[in-house]
C-alpha positions as CSV (number, residue, x, y, z in Angstrom):
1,X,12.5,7.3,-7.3
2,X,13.9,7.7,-7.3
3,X,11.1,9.6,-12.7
4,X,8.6,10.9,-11.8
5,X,8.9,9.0,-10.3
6,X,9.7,7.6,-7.8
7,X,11.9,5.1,-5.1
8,X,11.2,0.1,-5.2
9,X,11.0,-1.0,-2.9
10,X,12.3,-2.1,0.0
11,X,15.9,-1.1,-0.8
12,X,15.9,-3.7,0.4
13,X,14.9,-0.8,1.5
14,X,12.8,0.9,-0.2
15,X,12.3,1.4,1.2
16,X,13.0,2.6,1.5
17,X,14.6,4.8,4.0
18,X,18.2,4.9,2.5
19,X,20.3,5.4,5.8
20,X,21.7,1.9,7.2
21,X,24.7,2.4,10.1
22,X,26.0,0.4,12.9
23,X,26.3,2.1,16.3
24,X,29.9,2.6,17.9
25,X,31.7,1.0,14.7
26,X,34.8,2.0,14.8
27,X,36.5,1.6,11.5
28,X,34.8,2.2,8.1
29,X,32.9,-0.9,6.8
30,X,32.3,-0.8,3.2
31,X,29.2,-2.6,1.3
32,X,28.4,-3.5,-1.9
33,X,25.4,-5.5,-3.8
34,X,22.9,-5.5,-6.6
35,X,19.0,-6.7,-6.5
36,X,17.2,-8.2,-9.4
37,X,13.3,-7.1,-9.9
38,X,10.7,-8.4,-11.7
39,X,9.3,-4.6,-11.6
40,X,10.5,-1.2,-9.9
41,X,7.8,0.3,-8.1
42,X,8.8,2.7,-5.6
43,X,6.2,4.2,-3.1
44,X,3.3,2.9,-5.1
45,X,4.6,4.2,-9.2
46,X,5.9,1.7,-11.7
47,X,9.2,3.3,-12.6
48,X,10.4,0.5,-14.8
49,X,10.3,-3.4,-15.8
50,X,12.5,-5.9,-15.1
51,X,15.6,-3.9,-13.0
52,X,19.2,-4.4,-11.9
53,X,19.5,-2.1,-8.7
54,X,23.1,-2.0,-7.8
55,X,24.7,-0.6,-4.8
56,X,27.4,0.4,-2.7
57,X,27.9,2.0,0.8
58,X,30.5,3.3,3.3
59,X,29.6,3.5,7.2
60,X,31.5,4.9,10.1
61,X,29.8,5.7,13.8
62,X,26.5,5.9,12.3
63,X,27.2,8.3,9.2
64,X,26.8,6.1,5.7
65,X,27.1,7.4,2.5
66,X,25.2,5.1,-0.2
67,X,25.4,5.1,-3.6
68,X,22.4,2.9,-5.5
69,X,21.0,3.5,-9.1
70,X,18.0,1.4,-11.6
71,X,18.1,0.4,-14.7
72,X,15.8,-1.3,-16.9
73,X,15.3,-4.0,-19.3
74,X,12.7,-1.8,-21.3
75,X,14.2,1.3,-22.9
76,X,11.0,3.5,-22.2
77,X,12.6,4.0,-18.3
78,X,15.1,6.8,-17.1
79,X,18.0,4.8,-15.6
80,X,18.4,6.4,-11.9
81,X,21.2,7.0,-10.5
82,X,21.1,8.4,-6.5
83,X,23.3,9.4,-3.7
84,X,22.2,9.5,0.0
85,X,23.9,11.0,2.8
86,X,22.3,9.5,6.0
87,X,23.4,9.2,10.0
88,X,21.6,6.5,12.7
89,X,21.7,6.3,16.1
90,X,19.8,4.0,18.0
91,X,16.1,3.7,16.3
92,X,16.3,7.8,15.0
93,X,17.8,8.4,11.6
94,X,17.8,11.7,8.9
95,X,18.9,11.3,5.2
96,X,19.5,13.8,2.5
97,X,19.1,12.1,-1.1
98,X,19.8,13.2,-4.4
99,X,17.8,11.7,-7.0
100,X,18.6,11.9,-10.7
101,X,17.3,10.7,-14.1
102,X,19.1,9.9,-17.5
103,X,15.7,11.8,-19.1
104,X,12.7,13.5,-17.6
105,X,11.3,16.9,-18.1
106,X,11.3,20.0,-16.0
107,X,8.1,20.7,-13.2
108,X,8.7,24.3,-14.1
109,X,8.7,24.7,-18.0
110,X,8.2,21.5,-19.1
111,X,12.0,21.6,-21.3
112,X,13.7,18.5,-21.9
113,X,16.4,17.8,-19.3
114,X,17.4,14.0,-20.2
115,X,21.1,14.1,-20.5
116,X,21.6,17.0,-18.0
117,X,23.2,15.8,-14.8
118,X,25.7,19.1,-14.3
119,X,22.6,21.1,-14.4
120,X,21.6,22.4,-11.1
121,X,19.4,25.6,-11.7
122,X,15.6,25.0,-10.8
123,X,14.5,25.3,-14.5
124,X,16.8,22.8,-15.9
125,X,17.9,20.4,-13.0
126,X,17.2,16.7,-13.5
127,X,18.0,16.0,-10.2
128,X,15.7,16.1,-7.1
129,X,16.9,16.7,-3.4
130,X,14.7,14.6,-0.4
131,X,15.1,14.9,3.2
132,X,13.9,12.2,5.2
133,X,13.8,12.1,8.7
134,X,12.3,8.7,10.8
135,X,12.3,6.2,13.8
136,X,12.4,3.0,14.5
137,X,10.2,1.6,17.5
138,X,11.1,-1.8,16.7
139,X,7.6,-2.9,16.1
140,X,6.9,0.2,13.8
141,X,8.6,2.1,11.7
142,X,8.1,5.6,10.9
143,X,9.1,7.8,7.9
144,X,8.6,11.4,6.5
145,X,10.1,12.1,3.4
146,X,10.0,15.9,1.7
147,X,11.7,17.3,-1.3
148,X,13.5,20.7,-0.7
149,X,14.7,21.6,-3.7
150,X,15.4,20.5,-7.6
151,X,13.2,18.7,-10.1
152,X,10.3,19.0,-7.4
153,X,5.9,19.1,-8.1
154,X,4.2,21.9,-8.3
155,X,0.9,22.5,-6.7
156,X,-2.2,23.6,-8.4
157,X,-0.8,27.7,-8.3
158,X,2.1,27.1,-9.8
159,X,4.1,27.2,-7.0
160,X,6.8,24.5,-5.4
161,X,4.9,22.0,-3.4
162,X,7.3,20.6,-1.6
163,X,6.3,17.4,-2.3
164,X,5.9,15.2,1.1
165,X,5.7,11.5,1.9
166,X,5.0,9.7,5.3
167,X,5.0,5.9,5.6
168,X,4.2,3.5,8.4
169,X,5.8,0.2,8.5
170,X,5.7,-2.9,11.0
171,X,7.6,-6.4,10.6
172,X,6.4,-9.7,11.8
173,X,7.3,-13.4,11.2
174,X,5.0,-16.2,10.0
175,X,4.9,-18.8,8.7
176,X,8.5,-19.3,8.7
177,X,9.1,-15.7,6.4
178,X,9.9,-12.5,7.3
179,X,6.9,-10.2,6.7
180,X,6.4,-6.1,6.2
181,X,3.5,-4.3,6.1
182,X,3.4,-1.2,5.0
183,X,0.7,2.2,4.4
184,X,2.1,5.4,2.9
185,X,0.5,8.5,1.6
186,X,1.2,11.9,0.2
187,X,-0.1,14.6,3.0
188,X,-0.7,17.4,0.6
189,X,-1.2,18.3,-3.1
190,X,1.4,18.0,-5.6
191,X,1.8,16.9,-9.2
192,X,5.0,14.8,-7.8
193,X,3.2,11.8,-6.9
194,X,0.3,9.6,-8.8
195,X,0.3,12.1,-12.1
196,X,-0.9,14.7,-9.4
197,X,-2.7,14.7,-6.1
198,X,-5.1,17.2,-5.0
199,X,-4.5,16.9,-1.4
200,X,-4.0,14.1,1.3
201,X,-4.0,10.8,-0.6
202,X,-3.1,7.0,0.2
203,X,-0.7,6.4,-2.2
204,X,0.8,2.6,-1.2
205,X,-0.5,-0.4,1.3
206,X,1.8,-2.9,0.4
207,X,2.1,-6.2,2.0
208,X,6.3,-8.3,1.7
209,X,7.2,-11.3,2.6
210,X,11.1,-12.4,2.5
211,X,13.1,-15.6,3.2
212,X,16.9,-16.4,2.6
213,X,17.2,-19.5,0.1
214,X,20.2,-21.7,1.4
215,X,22.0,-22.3,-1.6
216,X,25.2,-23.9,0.5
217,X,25.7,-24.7,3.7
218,X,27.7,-20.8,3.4
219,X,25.5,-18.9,1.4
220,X,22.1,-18.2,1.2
221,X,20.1,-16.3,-1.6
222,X,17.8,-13.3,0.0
223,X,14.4,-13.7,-2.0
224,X,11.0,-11.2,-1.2
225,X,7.5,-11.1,-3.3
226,X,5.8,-7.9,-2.8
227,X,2.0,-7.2,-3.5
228,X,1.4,-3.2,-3.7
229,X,-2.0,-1.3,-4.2
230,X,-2.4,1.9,-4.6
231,X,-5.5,3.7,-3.9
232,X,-4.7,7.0,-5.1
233,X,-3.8,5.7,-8.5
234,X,-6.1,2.8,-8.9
235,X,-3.2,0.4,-9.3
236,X,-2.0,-2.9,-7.8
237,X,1.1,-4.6,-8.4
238,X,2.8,-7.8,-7.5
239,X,6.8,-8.2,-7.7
240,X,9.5,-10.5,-6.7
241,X,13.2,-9.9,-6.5
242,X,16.3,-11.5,-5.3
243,X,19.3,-10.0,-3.6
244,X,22.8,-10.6,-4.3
């Protein structure tokens, strides 16, 4: 998101949501891994070029703590570094992310806050706090994101706006790949999203399709292109990545 941001992609996810757990696991499973993108865009916004995404999570009966960041080849990006709290059970699952930037500027004065992680007051904060609350129906996937505090948009009176995000998003196979189709869009107004939104607005309709490369007969190399347009912004973006 993860400046302004924000999140990518598919987080491999991207997507996503954030939250990944395995019902009933018993013991503490630990994760780690890196994706390689030809471009960051995260729910329809170029955040930066060519991108190392690393990662690593802890799970436990459906609670995972996940630490993933972005940084780019190009020095014009903030590196982003993020940590999200998250709990699944069956298809529901509710997140708490904290998003942070190694520059930016502040929604409410407009200071300077690159270089400011142990800042946490509204007027200097670089970081932002999401909730995110969805379901999975198997053949649809559904997602409402909102920012409750920190480095938030404002709307067009000055005050917080809260700024939301709801996404839809179904997988099917053809063809032999692993396709995901997704429409998102911000519900309300909010200089957060798209260099400001004036009210309900498609912000991404993005169309993925993925496929495991068999490298040996034990390894396999997850690979995804990704066309993105977004409607609110008059943009369109195509970007591959591979998964490691």
């Amino acid at each position: 998101m993860k400046t302004k941001i924000q999140k990518t992609m598919f987080l491999w996810a991207a997507a996503v949501a954030f939250p990944v757990a395995a019902e009933g696991q018993d013991k503490v499973e630990a994760s780690v891994g890196a994706d390689l993108v030809s471009s960051y865009i995260w729910r329809g916004q170029e955040l930066g070029d060519v991108s190392i995404q690393p990662s690593v999570s802890l799970s436990w009966k459906g609670l995972s703590l996940t630490a993933w960041g972005s940084a780019s080849w190009g020095s014009g990006y903030a590196k982003e570094f993020d940590l999200t709290l998250g709990y699944a059970v069956k298809g529901f699952s509710v997140s708490v992310t904290d998003y942070s930037f190694s520059k930016g500027t502040n929604f409410k004065t407009g200071a300077d806050i690159s270089g400011k992680y142990f800042h946490f007051g509204s007027n200097s904060t670089l970081h932002v706090y999401e909730a995110q609350v969805g379901y999975d129906f198997g053949f649809l996937t559904v997602n409402w994101y909102t920012n409750i505090g920190g480095n938030d948009g404002l709307k067009k009176d000055g005050k917080r706006a809260y700024s939301s995000y709801v996404s839809l998003s179904a997988p099917f196979r053809l063809g032999g790949l692993d396709w995901n189709a997704t429409v998102a869009a911000v519900p309300w107004e909010t200089s957060f999203y798209n260099g400001g939104c004036s009210g309900f607005a498609v912000s991404e309709v993005a169309l993925q399709a993925a496929k495991d490369i068999k490298m040996t007969e034990s390894f396999a190399l997850p690979l995804f292109a990704k066309v993105t347009w977004n409607p609110a912004s008059e943009n369109a973006y195509f970007t591959a990545g591979l998964s490691f």
